[in-house]
C-alpha positions in Angstrom: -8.3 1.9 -20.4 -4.7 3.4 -21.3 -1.9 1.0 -22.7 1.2 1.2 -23.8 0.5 2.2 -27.4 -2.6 4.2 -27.0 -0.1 6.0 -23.6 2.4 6.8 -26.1 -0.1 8.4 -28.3 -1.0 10.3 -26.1 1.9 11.4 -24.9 2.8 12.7 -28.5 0.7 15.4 -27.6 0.2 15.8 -24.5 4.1 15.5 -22.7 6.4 14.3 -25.8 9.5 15.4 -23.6 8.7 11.8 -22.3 8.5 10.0 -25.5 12.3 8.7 -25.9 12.2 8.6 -22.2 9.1 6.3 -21.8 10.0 4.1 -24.8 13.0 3.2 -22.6 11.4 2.6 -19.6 8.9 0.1 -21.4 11.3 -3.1 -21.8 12.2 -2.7 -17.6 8.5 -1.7 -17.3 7.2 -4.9 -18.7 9.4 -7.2 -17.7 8.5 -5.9 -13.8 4.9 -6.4 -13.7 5.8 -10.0 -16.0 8.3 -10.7 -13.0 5.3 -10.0 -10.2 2.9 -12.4 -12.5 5.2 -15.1 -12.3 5.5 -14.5 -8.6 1.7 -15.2 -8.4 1.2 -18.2 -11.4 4.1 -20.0 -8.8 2.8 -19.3 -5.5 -1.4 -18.1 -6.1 -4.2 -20.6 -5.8 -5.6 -19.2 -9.8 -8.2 -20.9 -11.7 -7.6 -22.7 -14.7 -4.1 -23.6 -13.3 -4.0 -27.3 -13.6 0.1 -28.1 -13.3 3.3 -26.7 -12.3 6.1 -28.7 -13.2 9.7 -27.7 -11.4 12.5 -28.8 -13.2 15.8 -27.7 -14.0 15.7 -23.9 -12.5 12.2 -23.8 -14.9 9.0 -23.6 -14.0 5.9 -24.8 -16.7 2.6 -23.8 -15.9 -0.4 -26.6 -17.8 2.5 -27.5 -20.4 2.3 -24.8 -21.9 4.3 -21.4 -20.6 7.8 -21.8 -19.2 10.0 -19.5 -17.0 12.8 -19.5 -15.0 11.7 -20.2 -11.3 14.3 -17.5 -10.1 12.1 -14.8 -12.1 9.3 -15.6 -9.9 11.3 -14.7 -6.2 9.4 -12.2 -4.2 11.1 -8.7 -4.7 13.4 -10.1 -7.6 14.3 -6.8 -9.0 16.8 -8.1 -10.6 14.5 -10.4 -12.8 14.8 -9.7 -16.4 12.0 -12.3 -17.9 10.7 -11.8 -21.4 7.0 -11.9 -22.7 4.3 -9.8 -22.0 1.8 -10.3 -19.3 -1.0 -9.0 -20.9 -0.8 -12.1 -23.6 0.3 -14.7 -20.8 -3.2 -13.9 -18.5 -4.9 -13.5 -22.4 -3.7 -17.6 -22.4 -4.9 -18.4 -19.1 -7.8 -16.3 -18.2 -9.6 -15.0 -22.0 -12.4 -13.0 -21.1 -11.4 -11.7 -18.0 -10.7 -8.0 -17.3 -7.2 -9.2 -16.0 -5.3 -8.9 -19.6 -6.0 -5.0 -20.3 -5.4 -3.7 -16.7 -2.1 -5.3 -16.9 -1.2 -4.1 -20.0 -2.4 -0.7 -18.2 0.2 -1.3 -15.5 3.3 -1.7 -17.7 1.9 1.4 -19.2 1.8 3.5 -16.4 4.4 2.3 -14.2 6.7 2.8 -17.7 6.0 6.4 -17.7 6.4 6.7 -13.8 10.0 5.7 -14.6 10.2 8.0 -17.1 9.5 10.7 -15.2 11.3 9.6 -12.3 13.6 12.2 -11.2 17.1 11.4 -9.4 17.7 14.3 -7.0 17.7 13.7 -3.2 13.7 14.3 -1.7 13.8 16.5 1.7 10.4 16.1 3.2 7.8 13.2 3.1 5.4 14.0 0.7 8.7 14.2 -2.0 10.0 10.9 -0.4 6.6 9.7 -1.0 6.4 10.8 -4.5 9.3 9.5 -5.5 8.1 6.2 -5.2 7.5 5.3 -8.9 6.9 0.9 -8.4 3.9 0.9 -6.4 3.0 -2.3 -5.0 5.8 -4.6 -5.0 4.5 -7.6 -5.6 1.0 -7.0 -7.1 1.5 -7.4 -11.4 -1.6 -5.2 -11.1 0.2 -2.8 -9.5 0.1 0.8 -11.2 -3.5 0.3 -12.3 -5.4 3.5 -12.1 -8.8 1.9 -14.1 -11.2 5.1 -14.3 -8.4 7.6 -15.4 -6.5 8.7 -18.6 -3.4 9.5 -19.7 -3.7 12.9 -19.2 -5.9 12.4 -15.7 -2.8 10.2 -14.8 -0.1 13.0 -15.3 -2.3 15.9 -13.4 -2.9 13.5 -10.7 -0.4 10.7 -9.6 2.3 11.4 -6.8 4.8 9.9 -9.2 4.4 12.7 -11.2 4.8 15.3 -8.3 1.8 16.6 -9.0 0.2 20.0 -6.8 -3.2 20.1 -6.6 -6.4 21.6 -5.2 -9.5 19.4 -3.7 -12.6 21.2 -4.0 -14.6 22.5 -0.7 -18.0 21.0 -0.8 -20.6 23.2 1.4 -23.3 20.3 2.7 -26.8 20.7 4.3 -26.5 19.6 7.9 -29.4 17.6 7.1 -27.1 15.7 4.4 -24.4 15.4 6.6 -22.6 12.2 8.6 -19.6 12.2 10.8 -18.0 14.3 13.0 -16.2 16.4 10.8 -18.0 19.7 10.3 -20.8 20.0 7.0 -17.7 20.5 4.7 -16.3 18.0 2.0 -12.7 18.4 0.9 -13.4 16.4 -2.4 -10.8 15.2 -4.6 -10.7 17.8 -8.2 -11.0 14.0 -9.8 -14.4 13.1 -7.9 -15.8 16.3 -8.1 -16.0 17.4 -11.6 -17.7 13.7 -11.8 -20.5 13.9 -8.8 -21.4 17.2 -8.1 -23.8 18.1 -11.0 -25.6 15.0 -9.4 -26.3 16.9 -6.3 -27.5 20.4 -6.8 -27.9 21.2 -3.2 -24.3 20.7 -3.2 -22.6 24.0 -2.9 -18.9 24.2 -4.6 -17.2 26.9 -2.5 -13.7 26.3 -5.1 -10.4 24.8 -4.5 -8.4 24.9 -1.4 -4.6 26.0 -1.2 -2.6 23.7 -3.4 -1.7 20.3 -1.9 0.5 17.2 -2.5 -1.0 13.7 -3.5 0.8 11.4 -0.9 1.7 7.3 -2.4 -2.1 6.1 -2.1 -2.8 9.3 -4.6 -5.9 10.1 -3.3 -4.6 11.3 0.1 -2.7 14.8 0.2 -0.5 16.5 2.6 -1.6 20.3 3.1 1.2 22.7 3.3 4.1 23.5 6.4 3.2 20.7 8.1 -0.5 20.6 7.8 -2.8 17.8 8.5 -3.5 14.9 5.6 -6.9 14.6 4.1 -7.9 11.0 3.2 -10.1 11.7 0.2 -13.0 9.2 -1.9 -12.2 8.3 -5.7 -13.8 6.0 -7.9 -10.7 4.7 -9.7 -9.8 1.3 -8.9 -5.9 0.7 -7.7 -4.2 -2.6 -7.4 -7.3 -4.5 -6.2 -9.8 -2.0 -4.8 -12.1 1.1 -5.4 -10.5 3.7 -3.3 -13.7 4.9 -1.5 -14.1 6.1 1.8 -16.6 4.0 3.5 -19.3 4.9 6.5 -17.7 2.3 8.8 -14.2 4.2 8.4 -16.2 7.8 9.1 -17.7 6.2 12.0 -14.3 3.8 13.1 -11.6 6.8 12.5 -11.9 9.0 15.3 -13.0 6.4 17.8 -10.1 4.1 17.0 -7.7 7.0 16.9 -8.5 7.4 21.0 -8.0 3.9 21.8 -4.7 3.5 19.6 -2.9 6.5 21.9 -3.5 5.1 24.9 -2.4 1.8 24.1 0.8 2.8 22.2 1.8 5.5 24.9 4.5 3.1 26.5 6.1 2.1 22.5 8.3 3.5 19.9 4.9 3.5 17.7 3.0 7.0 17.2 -0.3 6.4 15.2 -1.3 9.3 13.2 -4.8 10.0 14.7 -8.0 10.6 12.5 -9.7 13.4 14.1 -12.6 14.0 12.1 -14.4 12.4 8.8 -18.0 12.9 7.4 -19.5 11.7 4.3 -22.4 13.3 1.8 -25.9 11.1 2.9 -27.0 10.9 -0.4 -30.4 8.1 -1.7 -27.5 5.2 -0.6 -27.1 6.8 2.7 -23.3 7.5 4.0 -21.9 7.9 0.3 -18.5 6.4 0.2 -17.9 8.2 -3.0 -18.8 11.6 -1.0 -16.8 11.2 1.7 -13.7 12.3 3.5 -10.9 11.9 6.5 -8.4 13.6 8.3 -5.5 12.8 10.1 -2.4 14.3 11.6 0.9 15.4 9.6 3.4 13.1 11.6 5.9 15.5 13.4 9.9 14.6 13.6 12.2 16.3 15.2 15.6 18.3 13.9 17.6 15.8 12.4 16.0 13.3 11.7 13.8 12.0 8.6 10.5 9.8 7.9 10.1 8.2 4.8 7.6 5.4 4.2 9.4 1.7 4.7 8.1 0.7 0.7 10.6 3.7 0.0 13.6 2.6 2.5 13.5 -0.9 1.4 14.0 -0.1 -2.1 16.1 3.5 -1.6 20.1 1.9 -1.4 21.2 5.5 -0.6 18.8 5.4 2.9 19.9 1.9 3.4 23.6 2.7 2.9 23.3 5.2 5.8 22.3 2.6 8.4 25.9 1.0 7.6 25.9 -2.5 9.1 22.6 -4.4 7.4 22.7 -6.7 10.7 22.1 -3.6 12.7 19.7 -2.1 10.5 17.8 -5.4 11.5 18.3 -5.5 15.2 17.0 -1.8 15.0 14.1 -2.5 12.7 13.3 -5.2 15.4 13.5 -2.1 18.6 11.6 0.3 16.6 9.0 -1.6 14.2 8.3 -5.5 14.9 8.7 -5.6 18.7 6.2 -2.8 19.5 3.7 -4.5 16.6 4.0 -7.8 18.4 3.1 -6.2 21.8 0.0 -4.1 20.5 -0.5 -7.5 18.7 -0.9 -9.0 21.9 -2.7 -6.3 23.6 -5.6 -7.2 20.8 -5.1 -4.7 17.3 -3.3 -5.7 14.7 -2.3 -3.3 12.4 -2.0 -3.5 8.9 1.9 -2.6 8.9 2.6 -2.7 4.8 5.3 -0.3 3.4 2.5 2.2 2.6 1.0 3.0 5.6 4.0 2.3 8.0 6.8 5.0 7.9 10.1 4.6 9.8 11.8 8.0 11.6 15.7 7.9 10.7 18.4 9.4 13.0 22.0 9.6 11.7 20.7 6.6 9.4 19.7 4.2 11.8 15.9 3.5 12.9 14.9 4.8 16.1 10.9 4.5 16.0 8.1 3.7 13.5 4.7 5.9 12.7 1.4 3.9 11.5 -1.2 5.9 9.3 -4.5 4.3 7.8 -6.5 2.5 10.2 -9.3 0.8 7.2 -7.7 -2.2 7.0 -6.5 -3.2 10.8 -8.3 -5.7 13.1 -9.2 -5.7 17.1 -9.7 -9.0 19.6 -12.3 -7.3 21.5 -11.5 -10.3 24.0 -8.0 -9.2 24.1 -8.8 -5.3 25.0 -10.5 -6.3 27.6 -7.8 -8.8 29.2 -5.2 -5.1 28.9 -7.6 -3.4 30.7 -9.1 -1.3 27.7 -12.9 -1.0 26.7 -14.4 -2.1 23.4 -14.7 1.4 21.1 -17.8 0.2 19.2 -16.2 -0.1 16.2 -18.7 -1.2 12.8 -17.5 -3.2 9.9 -14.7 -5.7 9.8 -12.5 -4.4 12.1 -13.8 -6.6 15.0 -12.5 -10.3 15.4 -12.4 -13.0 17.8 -10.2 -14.8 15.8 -6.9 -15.1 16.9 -5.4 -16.3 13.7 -7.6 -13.7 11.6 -5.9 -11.3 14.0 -1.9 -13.0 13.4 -2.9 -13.1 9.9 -3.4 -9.0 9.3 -0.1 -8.4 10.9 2.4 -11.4 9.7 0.8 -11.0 6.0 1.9 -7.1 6.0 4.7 -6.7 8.3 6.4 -9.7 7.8 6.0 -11.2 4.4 6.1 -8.1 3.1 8.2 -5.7 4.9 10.4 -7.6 6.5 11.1 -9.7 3.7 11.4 -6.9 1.0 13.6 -5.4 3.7 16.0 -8.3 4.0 16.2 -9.0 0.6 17.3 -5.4 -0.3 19.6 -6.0 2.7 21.1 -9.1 1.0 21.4 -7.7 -2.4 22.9 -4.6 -1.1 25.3 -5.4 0.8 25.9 -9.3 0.5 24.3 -9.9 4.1 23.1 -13.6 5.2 19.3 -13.7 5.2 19.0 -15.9 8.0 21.0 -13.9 10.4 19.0 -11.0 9.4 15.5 -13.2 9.9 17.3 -14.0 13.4 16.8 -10.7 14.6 13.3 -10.3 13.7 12.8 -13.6 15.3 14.4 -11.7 18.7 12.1 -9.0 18.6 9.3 -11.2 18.5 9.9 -12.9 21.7 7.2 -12.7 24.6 3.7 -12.5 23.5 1.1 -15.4 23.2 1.7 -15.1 19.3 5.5 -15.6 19.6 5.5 -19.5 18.3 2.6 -18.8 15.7 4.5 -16.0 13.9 7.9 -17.4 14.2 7.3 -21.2 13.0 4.0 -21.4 11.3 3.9 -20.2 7.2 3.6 -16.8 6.7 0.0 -15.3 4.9 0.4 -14.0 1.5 -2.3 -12.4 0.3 -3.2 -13.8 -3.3 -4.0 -10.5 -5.4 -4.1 -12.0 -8.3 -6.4 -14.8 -7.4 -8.3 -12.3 -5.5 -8.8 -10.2 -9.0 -9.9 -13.0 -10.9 -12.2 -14.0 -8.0 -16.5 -13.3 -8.4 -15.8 -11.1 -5.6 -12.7 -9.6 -5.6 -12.8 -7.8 -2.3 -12.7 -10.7 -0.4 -9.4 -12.2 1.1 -7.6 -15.1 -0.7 -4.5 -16.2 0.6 -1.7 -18.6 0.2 1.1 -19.2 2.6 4.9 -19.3 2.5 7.8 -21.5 4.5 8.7 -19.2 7.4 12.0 -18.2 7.0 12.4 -17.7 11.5 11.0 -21.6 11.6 14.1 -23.5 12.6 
């Protein structure tokens, strides 16, 4: 697992244009991922933590580390603490995998900065790759466990990479899904898998292709369509498979989602087909693929993912006044997720998978991509008038705060509150006037009070990697900034 000394090693060979440039970025580098782990040792239920004193703008965690409590602020970019997070979770947690894959994340999110490039990007797949932070509140949050240095540079978006997936001719007897007997595999996957299965036919690359944010995902050329790919690397806090409940869910999910968005400023990027290798475990998520529509925009404006516009001041400068940029954030994001909300899906509306279409600056509508990780009130379809699609997995729920929780933990704890912070710092803006008008586009749906005055989900990743099973949801909740 690369860190940051065996990373510059082998950048001495393999890219030493970046040496002076990544021994710069690695003071800001560490002290980032040091500033997320704060974030979690104050606000993450973790084991072993037995005290947190507050005292005096200083936090001390079991008597024995001390930081200022500011440090610790969601999004606090401007957070310069000192240590190294590798030897603080080394204190707390010896054993655990959790000290090497952060010292993996300063690594590689130091030499995303050092190849970070300064020039304006001009379609989405550059906007998306010149995203070089990652998760912004995750300390694990450049992780790529499973590659090297030189895996890391061929393949990352940060890097604006150009590659080719491999086409993968399949037996139709091997085959699942509704895609036809045809893998796009990832260059990554296949080079590890195929020698596996010899009645797998390699039929070479396809044209070249850009790795979008999630890295395994690439946009095909002039507007093509994006293929969701399978890669055993874990990022942040998961494997980045392709499972046989999305093959199945994709496509069916896809339907319902444009009918039930027709009437809102929200276009969901449909999944039109995905299949997956049956191998001796059946459906093989690491042989497996999806595709889904290029979003489409029209002359003048531009799409960029909202982890990008909250963190871009040049995009958010263009949107002039901040409490504006709110009121139309509440019209063209918040309001229409609040009313599908209530229809009975809740979408998983992070800064990765939700993209916001700019024209002349200002917001005007929102487009939704990724459908793994949202969650339908079968009971509430049925109450709008729409028929359960069968969905398989853990997408169904008749809980109504399992289905609040998806949406508030995503859209609002983290996108609306990255957004008004950047907002604040910015341009000097008052947060609760800001919160006000997210509070106004959430008016009229059954969920109204619950989002607006109960504490907001925050989804514990930390805890969650420390956890027996990682994969499943911890969470932690904040004061809701809309509760008056």
């Amino acid at each position: 697992m690369p860190d940051p000394a065996r990373t510059r090693a082998d950048l001495a060979g393999l890219r030493p244009d970046l040496l002076s440039r990544y021994d710069d970025a690695l003071p800001g580098a560490r002290a980032a991922i040091l500033a997320r782990l704060l974030g979690a040792l104050e606000r993450e239920p973790l084991p072993g933590i037995t005290t947190r004193h507050h005292h005096h703008g200083q936090t001390t965690i079991n008597n024995t580390i001390t930081y200022a409590t500011a440090d610790a602020e969601p999004f606090a970019t401007d957070a310069h603490p000192t240590g190294d997070p590798a030897h603080i979770a080394e204190q707390l947690w010896p054993g655990t995998p959790l000290p090497a894959e952060l010292a993996e994340s300063v690594a590689n999110l130091a030499l995303a900065r050092a190849a970070a490039i300064t020039t304006t990007p001009r379609t989405l797949p550059a906007w998306e790759q010149s995203l070089v932070d990652g998760h912004p509140l995750h300390p694990c949050c450049r992780t790529r466990t499973g590659m090297t240095v030189a895996d890391t540079l061929t393949y990352a978006p940060e890097h604006r990479t150009l590659i080719r997936l491999r086409r993968i001719k399949v037996p139709t007897d091997r085959w699942h899904g509704t895609a036809r007997p045809l893998l796009y595999a990832h260059p990554w996957q296949a080079q590890r898998l195929l020698h596996h299965y010899p009645w797998l036919t390699d039929l070479g690359p396809t044209r070249p292709v850009r790795p979008l944010m999630s890295l395994r995902t690439v946009a095909l050329p002039d507007g093509g369509p994006h293929i969701k790919t399978s890669v055993d690397i874990q990022m942040t806090s998961a494997v980045r498979t392709v499972s046989p409940a999305a093959v199945h869910n994709g496509p069916r999910l896809s339907a319902l989602l444009t009918r039930m968005t027709a009437d809102l400023p929200l276009d969901v990027l449909t999944e039109t087909s995905a299949g997956a290798v049956i191998t001796e475990h059946g459906p093989d998520r690491r042989l497996a693929h999806l595709t889904r529509t290029a979003p489409r925009t029209r002359p003048g404006e531009t799409i960029v993912p909202m982890g990008v516009y909250a963190t871009t001041p040049t995009l958010l400068a263009a949107g002039g006044d901040p409490y504006q940029i709110m009121k139309d954030l509440g019209t063209a994001l918040f309001a229409p997720l609040a009313r599908l909300l209530d229809r009975g899906i809740a979408l998983e509306a992070h800064g990765q998978n939700t993209l916001i279409v700019l024209a002349d600056g200002r917001p005007i509508r929102t487009v939704y991509r990724d459908l793994g990780g949202v969650r339908i009130h079968p009971h509430r379809l049925a109450q709008a008038g729409y028929d359960d699609p069968g969905l398989i997995g853990d997408l169904p729920t008749d809980d109504d705060n399992e289905l609040r929780t998806k949406l508030a933990a995503a859209a609002l704890t983290t996108v609306a509150a990255q957004t008004i912070t950047a907002l604040t710092r910015h341009y000097g803006a008052d947060p609760t006037r800001l919160w006000a008008h997210v509070t106004a586009a959430l008016q009229g749906t059954r969920d109204t009070h619950a989002l607006t005055t109960e504490p907001l989900p925050l989804k514990a990743t930390t805890a969650m990697r420390l956890a027996t099973d990682p994969l499943t949801d911890i969470w932690t909740h904040q004061p809701n900034p809309m509760a008056t």
